[in-house]
C-alpha positions in Angstrom: 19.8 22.1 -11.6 18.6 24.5 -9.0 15.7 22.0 -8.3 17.9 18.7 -7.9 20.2 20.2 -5.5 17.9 21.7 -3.6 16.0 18.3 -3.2 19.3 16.7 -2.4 19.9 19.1 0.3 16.6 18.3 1.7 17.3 14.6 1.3 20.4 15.2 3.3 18.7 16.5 6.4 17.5 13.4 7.9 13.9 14.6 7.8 10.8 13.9 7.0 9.7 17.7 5.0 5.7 18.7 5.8 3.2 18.6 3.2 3.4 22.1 2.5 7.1 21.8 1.9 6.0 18.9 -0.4 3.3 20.5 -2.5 5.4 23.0 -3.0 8.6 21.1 -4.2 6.0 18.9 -6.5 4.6 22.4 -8.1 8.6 23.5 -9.1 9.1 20.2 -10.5 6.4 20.5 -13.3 7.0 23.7 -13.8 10.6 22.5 -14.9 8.8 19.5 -16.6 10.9 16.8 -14.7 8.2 14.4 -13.0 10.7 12.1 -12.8 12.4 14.2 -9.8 8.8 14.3 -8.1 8.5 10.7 -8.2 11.9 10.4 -6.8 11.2 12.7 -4.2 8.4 11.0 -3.3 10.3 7.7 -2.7 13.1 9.9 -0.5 10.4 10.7 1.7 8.9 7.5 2.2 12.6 5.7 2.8 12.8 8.8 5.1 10.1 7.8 7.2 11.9 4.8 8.5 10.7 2.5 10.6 7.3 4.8 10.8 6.5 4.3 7.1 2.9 2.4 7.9 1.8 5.5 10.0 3.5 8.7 8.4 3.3 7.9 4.7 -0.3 7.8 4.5 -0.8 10.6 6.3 1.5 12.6 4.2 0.2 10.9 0.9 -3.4 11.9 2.0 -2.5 15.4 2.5 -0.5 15.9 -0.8 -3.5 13.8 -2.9 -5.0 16.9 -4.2 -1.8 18.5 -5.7 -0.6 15.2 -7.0 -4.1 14.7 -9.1 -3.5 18.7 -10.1 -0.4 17.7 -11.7 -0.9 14.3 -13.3 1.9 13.1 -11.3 1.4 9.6 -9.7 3.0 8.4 -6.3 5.5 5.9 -6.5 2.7 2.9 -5.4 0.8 3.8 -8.2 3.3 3.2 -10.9 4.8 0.0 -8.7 7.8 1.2 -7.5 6.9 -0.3 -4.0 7.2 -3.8 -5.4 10.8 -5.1 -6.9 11.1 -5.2 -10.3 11.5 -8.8 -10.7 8.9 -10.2 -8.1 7.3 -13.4 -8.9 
């Protein structure tokens, strides 16, 4: 529970956290076992980059990479959440 409001706070601030703050909220997530919270993280932070998704998502993707593959958890793009559920 700790975890989730903690992220929600985060969420709350309008921000964009760095990938330090990121690798470090991924790492608590697995040690709780909930990868689902990681993932949903993950797509906070991309809605949170706004209209600068194109430029700051990859950059912050790239820099979290490593502790994603340490994990086994995938970004959000990699299990389709970037596409709508019923696209044709």
């Amino acid at each position: 529970w700790e975890i989730r409001k903690a992220m929600n706070d985060l969420g709350g601030m309008d921000l964009v956290p760095e990938p330090r703050m990121l690798n470090a909220a991924l790492r608590a997530c697995r040690r709780v076992s909930d990868c689902a919270l990681a993932v949903g993280m993950l797509e906070a932070v991309r809605f949170g980059c706004g209209g600068g998704v194109q430029e700051m998502y990859p950059c912050i993707l790239q820099e979290i990479k490593p502790t994603l593959d340490e994990l086994g958890v995938d970004a959000p793009e990699g299990l389709g959440y970037d596409q709508p559920e019923l696209a044709l």
